[in-house]
C-alpha positions as CSV (number, residue, x, y, z in Angstrom):
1,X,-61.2,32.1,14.6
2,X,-60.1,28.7,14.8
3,X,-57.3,27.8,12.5
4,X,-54.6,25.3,11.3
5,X,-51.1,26.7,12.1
6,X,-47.7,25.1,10.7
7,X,-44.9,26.4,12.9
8,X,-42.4,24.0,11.3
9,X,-42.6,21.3,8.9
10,X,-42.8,18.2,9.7
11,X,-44.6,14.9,10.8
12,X,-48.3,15.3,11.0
13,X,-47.9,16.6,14.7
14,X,-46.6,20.0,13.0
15,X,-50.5,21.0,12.6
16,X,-51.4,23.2,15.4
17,X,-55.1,23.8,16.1
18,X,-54.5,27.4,17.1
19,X,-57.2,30.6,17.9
20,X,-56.1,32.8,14.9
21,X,-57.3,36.7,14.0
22,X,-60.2,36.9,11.7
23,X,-58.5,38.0,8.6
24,X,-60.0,41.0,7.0
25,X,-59.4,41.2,2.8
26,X,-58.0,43.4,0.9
27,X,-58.1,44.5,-2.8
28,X,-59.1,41.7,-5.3
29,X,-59.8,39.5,-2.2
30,X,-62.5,37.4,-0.9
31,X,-63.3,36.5,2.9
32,X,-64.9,32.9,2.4
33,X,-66.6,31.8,5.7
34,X,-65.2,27.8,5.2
35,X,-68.0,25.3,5.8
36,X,-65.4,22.3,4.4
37,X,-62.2,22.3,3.2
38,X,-60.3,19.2,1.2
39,X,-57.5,17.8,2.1
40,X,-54.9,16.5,-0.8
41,X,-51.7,15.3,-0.8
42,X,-50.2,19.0,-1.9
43,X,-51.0,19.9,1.5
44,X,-49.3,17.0,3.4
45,X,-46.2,18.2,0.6
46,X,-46.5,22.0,2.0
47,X,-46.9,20.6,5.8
48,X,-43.1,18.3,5.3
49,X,-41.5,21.1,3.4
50,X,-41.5,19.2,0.0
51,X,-43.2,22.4,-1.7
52,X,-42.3,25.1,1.0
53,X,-43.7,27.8,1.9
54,X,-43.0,30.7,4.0
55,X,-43.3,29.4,7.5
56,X,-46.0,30.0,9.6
57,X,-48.7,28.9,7.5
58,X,-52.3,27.9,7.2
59,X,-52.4,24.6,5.0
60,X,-55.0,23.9,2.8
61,X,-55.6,24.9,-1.2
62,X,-58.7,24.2,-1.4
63,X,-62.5,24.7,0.4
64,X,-66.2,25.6,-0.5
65,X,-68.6,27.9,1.4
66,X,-70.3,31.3,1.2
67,X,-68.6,34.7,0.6
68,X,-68.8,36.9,4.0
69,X,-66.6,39.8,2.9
70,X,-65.3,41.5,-0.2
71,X,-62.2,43.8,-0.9
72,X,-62.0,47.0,-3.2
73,X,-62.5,46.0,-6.8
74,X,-63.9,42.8,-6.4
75,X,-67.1,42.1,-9.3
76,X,-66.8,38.2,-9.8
77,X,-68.3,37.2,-6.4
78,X,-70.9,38.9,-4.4
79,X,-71.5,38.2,-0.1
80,X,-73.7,35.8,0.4
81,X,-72.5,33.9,-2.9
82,X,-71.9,29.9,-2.4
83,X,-68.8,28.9,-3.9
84,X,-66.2,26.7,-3.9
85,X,-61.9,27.3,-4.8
86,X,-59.0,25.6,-5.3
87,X,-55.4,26.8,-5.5
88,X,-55.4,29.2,-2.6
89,X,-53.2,28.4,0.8
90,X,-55.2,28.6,3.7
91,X,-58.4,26.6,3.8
92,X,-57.6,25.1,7.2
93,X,-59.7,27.7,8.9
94,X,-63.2,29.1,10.1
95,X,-62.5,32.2,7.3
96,X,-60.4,31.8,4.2
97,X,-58.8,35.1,2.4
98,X,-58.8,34.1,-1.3
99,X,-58.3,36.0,-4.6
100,X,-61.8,36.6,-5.7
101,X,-60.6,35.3,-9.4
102,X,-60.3,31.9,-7.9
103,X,-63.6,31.7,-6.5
104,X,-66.2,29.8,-8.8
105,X,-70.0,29.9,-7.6
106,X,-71.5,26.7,-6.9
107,X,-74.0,25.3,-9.2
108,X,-77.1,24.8,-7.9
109,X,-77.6,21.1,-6.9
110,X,-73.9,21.3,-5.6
111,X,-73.4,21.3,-2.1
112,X,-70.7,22.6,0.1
113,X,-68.7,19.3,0.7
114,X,-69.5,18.2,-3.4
115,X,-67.8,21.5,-3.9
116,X,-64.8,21.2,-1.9
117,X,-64.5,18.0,-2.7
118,X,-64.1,18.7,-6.4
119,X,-62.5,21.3,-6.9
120,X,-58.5,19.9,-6.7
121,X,-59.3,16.2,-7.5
122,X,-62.4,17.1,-9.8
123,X,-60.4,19.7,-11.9
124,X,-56.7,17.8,-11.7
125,X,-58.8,14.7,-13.4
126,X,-60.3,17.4,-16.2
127,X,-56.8,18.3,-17.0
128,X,-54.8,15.2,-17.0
129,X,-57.7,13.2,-19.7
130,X,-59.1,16.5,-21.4
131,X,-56.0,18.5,-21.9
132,X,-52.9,17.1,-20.7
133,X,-53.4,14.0,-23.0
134,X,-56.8,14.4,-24.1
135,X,-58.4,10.5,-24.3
136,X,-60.4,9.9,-27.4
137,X,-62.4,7.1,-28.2
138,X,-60.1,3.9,-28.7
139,X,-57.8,5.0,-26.2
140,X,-56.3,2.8,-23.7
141,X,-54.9,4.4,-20.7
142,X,-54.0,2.7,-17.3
143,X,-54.7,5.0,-13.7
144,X,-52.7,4.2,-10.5
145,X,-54.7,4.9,-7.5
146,X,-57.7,3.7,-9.3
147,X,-59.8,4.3,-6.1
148,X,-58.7,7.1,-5.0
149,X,-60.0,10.3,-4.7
150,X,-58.2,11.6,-7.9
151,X,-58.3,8.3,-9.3
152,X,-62.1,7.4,-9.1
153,X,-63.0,10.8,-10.8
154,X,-60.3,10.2,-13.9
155,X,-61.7,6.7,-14.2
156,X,-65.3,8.0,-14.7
157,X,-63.8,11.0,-17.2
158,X,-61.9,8.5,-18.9
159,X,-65.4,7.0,-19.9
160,X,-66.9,9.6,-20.6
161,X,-64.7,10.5,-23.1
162,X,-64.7,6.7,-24.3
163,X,-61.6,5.3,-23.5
164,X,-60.5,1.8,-22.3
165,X,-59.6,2.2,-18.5
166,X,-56.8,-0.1,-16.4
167,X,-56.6,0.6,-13.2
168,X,-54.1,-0.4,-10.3
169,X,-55.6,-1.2,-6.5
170,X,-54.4,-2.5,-3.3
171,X,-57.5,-4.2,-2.1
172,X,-60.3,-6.0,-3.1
173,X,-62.2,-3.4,-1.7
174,X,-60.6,-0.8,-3.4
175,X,-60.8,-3.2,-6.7
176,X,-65.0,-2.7,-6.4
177,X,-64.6,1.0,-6.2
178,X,-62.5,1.2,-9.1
179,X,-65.2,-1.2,-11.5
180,X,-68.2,0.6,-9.8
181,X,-66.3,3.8,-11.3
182,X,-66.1,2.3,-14.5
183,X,-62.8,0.4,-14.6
184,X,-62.6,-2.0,-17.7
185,X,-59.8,-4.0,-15.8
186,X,-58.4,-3.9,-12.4
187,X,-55.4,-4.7,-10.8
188,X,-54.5,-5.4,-7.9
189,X,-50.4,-4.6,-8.0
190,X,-50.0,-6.2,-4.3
191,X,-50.4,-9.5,-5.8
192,X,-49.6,-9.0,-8.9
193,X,-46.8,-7.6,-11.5
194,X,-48.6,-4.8,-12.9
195,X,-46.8,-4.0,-16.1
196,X,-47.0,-7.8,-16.8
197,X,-50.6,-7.5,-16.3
198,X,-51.0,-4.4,-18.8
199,X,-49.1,-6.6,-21.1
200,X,-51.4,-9.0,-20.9
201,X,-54.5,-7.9,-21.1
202,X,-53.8,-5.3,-23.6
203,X,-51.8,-8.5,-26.4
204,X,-48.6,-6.9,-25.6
205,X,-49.9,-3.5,-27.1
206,X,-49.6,-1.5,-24.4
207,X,-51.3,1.9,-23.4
208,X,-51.0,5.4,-24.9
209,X,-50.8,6.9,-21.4
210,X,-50.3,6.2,-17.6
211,X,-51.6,8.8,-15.3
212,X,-49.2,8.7,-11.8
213,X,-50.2,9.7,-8.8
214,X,-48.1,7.2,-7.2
215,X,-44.4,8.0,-7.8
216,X,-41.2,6.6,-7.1
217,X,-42.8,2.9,-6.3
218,X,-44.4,2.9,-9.7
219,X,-42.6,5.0,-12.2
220,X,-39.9,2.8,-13.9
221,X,-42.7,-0.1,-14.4
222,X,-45.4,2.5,-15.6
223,X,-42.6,3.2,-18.5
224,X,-42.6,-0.2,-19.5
225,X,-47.0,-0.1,-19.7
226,X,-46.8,2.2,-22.7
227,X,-46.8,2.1,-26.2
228,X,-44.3,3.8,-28.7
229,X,-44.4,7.0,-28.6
230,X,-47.2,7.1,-25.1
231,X,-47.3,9.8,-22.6
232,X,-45.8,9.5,-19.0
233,X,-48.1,11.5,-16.7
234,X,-46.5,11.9,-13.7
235,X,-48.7,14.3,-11.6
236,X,-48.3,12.8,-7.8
237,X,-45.5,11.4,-5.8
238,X,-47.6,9.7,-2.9
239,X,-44.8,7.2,-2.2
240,X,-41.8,9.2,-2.7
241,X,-40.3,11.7,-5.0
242,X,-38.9,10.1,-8.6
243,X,-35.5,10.7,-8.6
244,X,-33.3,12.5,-11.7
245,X,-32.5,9.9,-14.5
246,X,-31.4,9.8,-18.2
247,X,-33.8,11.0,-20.5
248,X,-32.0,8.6,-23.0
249,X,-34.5,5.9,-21.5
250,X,-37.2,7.6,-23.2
251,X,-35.8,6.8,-26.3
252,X,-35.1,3.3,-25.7
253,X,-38.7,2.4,-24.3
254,X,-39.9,3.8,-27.5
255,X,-39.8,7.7,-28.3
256,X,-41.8,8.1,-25.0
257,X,-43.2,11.2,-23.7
258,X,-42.9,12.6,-20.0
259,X,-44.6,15.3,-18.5
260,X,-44.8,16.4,-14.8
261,X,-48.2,18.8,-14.6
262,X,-49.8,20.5,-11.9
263,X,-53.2,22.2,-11.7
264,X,-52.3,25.6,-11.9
265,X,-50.6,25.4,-15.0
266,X,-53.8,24.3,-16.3
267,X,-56.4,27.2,-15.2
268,X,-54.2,30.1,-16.2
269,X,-56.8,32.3,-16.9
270,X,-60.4,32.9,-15.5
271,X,-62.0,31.6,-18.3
272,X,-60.3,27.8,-18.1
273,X,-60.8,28.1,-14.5
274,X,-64.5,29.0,-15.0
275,X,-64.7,26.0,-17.8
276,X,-63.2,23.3,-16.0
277,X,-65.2,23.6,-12.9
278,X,-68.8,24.4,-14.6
279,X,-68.1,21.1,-16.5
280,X,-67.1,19.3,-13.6
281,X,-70.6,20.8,-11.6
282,X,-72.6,20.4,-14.3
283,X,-71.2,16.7,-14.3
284,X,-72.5,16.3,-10.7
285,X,-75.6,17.9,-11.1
286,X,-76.3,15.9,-14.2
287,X,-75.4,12.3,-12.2
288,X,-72.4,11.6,-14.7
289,X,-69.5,12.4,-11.7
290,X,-69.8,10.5,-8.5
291,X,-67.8,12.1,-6.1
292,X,-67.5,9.8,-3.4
293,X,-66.6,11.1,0.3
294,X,-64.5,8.7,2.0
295,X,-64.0,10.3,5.5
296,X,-64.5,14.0,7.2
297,X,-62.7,15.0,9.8
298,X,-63.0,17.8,12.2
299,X,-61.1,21.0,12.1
300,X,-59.0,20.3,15.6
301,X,-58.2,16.7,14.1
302,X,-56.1,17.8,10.9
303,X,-53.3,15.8,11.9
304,X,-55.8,12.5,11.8
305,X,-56.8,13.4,8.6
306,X,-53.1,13.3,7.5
307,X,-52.3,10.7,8.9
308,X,-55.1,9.0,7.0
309,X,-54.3,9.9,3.8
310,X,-50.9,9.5,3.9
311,X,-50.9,5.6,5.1
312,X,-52.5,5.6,1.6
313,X,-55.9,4.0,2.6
314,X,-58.2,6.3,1.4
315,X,-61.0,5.1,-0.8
316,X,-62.2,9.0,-1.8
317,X,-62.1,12.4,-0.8
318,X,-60.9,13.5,2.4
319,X,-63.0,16.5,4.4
320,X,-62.5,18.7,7.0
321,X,-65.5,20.3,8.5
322,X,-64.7,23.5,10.5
């Protein structure tokens, strides 16, 4: 099979397009034949070493397309199911081994690249406004990335669950994305101070929570954005990695809460995993989550797609078709 194949980490060179054995799985595993695999900033963290992992690997958490083998003991997925994952290492290829309790069918009227699409960026956006700090009606919260991939879906939860939504943008371009989401303000932080924006158009208020996909370039500003006693949602570092400080800060800004999530701390169990996703399907298939495909790449052009994503110009999901 063709395959992704990281000898050593690195620059976006360090992805191989390599002719790989066809795994075979084992107990509790799945052989998913990939039809399209997303590509998230986790796996350009896995490909530089930021999140290692044992070296040589298949990047990649996260594809959708039909089951083509099954291992001993194996009852939630059947061959010749459609289904989509997230949180398994190694969707860079024509075949996938994944633990079958990842796998989540598809819902009909969700297609392969709607499924791979959502799954990381669909579920991450559940978490962060449903559970991390769940928006309520009345809410104000202010997104980084507004336009993003990740960003574009927490917008439209946001609404759903009938919050105020900020968000930040680089572009005008990116600023249409962002209202056409749902946005209630925009800003665009390359011409403008965006904590002194939030300040103004919330009176000085501020906003119970930040979500940050953004990191080190935003961080210490995104403190000053939020009310007493708000939450600090750190849950990306696209522009660099936020360096150790003095939690005393977080007293002084106002009894502030910080929290650093990740997905997998938030589908600990088949049954959140199952609830997340069916909400985030039926979403899709119910016209209430737009999931809006930016650019697909081919297999043999991973490091493009890297590339791509990491000079931050991405206006939705990332694909690679296999």
């Amino acid at each position: 099979m063709n395959a992704i194949r990281v000898q050593q980490v690195g620059d976006p060179d360090a992805l191989q397009y390599v002719d790989a054995p066809t795994p075979e799985p084992g107990a509790g595993e799945a052989r998913v034949k990939i039809e399209v695999a997303g590509v998230n900033f986790i796996d350009t963290y896995h490909r530089r070493g930021w999140y290692p992992l044992p070296l040589p690997f298949t990047p990649g958490v996260e594809g959708a397309g039909v089951v083509d083998a099954i291992g001993e003991g194996v009852s939630e997925v059947a061959v010749g199911d459609a289904v989509a994952y997230g949180m398994s290492t190694g969707s860079y290829a024509e075949y996938a081994i994944v633990p079958s309790h990842l796998l989540v069918k598809r819902a009909a009227g969700v297609d392969a690249r709607q499924g791979a699409a959502a799954m990381i960026q669909g579920m991450t956006a559940h978490y962060l406004a449903c559970s991390t700090y769940p928006l309520k009606p009345g809410d104000t919260c202010l997104i980084h990335a507004a336009a993003g991939g990740t960003g574009a879906l927490l917008v439209q939860i946001a609404k759903l669950r009938g919050s105020r939504v900020i968000g930040t943008v680089s572009t005008a371009e990116k600023e249409r994305i962002a209202r056409a989401a749902g946005a209630d303000e925009t800003i665009r932080y390359t011409q403008t101070d965006f904590a002194e924006a939030v300040n103004d158009v919330t009176d000085g208020a501020g906003v119970e929570v930040v979500y940050d996909s953004v990191g080190i370039a935003t961080f210490d500003k995104s403190l000053d954005c939020l009310k007493p006693r708000g939450y600090m949602v750190l849950f990306g570092q696209a522009s660099g990695v936020v360096p150790s400080f003095d939690p005393q800060i977080l007293n002084q800004k106002g009894s502030l809460f910080l929290t650093r999530p990740s997905l997998s701390s938030y589908m600990l169990t088949r049954a959140e995993l199952e609830s997340r996703a069916n909400d985030i399907f039926d979403w899709i298939a119910q016209g209430k989550l737009q999931i809006r495909i930016d650019r697909t790449f081919p297999l043999d052009d991973a490091k493009g797609a890297h590339a791509y994503l990491e000079a931050r110009q991405t206006k939705g999901k990332v694909l690679l078709t296999t």
